[in-house]
DRENGU-7880 format. One record per residue: residue number from 1; residue in three letters; x negated, y negated, z of N, C-alpha, C in turn. Coordinates in steps of 0.1 Angstrom, whole numbers, plus 5000, padded with zeros to 4 digits. Layout:
<recs>
REC vexza zalum n_xx n_yy n_zz ca_xx ca_yy ca_zz c_xx c_yy c_zz
REC   NUM   ala    X    Y    Z     X     Y     Z    X    Y    Z
...
</recs>
This chain:
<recs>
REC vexza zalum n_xx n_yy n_zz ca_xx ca_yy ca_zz c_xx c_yy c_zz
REC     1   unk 0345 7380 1171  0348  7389  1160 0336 7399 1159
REC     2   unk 0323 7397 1165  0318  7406  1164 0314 7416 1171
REC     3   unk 0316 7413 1186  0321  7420  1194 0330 7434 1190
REC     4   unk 0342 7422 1186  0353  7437  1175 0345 7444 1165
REC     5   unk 0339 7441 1156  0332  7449  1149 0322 7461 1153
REC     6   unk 0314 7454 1165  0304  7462  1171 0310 7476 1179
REC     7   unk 0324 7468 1188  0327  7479  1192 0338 7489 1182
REC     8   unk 0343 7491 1173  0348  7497  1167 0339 7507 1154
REC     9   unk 0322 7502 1157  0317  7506  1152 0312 7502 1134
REC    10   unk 0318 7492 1134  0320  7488  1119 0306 7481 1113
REC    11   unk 0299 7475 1127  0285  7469  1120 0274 7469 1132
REC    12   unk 0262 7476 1124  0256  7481  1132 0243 7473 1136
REC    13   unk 0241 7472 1148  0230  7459  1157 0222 7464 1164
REC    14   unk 0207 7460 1154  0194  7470  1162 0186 7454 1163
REC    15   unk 0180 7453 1176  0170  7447  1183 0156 7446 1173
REC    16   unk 0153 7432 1165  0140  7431  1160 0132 7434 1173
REC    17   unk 0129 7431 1184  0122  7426  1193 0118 7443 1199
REC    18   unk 0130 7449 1202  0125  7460  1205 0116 7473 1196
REC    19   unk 0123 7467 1181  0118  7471  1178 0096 7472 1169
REC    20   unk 0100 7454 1170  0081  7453  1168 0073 7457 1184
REC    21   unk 0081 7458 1196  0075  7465  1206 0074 7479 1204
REC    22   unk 0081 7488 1195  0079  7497  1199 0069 7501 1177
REC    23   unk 0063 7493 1176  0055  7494  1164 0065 7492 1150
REC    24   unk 0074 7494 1151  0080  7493  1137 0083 7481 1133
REC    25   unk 0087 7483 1119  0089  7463  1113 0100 7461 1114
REC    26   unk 0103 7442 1112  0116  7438  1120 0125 7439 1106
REC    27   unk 0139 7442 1106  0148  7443  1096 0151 7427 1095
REC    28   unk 0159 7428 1085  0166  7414  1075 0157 7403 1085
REC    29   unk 0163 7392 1087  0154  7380  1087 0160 7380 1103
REC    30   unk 0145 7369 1110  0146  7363  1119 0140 7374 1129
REC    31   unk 0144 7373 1145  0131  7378  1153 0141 7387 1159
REC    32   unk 0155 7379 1165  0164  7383  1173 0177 7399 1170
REC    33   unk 0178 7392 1161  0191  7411  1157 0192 7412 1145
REC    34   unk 0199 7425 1137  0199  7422  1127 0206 7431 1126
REC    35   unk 0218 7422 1114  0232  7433  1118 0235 7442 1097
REC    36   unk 0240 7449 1102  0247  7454  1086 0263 7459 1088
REC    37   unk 0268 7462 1078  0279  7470  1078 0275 7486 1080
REC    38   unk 0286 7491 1087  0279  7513  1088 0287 7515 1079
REC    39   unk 0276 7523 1070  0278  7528  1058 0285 7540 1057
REC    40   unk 0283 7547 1071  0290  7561  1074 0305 7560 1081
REC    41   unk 0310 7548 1085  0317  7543  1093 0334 7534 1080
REC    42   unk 0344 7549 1080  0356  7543  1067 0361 7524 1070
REC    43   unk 0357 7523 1081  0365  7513  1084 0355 7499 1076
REC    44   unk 0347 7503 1072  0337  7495  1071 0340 7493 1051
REC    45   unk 0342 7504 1048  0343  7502  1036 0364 7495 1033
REC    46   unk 0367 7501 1041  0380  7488  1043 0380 7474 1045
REC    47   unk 0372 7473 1046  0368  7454  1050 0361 7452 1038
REC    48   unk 0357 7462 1027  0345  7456  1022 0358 7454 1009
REC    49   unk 0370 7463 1007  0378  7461  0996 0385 7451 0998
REC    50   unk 0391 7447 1009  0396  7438  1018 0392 7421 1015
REC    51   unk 0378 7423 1015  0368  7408  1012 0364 7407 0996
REC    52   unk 0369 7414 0989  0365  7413  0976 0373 7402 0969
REC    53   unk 0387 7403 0967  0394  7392  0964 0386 7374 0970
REC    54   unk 0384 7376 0983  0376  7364  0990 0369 7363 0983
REC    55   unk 0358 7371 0980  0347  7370  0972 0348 7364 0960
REC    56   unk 0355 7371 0950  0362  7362  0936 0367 7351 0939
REC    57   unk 0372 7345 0949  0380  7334  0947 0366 7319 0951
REC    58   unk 0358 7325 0963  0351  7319  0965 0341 7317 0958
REC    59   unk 0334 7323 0951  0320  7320  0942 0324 7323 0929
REC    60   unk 0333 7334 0925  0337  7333  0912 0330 7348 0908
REC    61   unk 0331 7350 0898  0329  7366  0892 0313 7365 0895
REC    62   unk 0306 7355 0887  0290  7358  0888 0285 7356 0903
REC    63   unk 0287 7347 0907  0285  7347  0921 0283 7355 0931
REC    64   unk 0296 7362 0927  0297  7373  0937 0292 7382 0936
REC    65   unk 0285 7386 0925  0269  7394  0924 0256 7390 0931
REC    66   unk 0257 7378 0930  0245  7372  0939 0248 7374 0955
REC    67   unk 0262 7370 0955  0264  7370  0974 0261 7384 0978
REC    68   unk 0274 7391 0972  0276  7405  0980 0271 7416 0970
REC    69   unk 0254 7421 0969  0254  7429  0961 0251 7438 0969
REC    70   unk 0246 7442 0982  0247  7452  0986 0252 7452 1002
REC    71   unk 0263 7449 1004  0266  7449  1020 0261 7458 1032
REC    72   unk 0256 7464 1027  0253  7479  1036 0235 7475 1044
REC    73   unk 0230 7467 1034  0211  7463  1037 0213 7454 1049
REC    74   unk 0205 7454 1059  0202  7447  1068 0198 7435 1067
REC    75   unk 0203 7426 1071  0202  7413  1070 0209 7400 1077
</recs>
């Protein structure tokens, strides 16, 4: 599935590794990749209306403040 995302453009995967080689700091957690949703990319904001119902059903109204408050940040 993320292959499909990657290549359709929908979430975007930048290299920690390349990038503390090349001086900059590593995004969201861990050493290896670090994915987000493209914020510039409609298809992306379709998944995100798409997963909202999920969202409510799974954690419930407050929750889902905590889970999904900004899908777009690197992590």
């Amino acid at each position: 599935m993320k292959e499909l995302f990657s290549k359709f453009k929908i979430v975007q995967v930048v290299s920690n590794e390349q990038r503390h080689k090349g001086g900059l700091k590593r995004l969201g957690k861990g050493y290896s990749k670090a994915y987000r949703l493209n914020p510039f990319n409609p298809l992306s904001y379709i998944l995100v209306v798409v997963t909202i119902p999920v969202i409510l059903l799974m954690y419930g109204f407050v929750g889902s403040f905590e889970k999904a408050i900004n899908p777009f940040r690197w992590g």
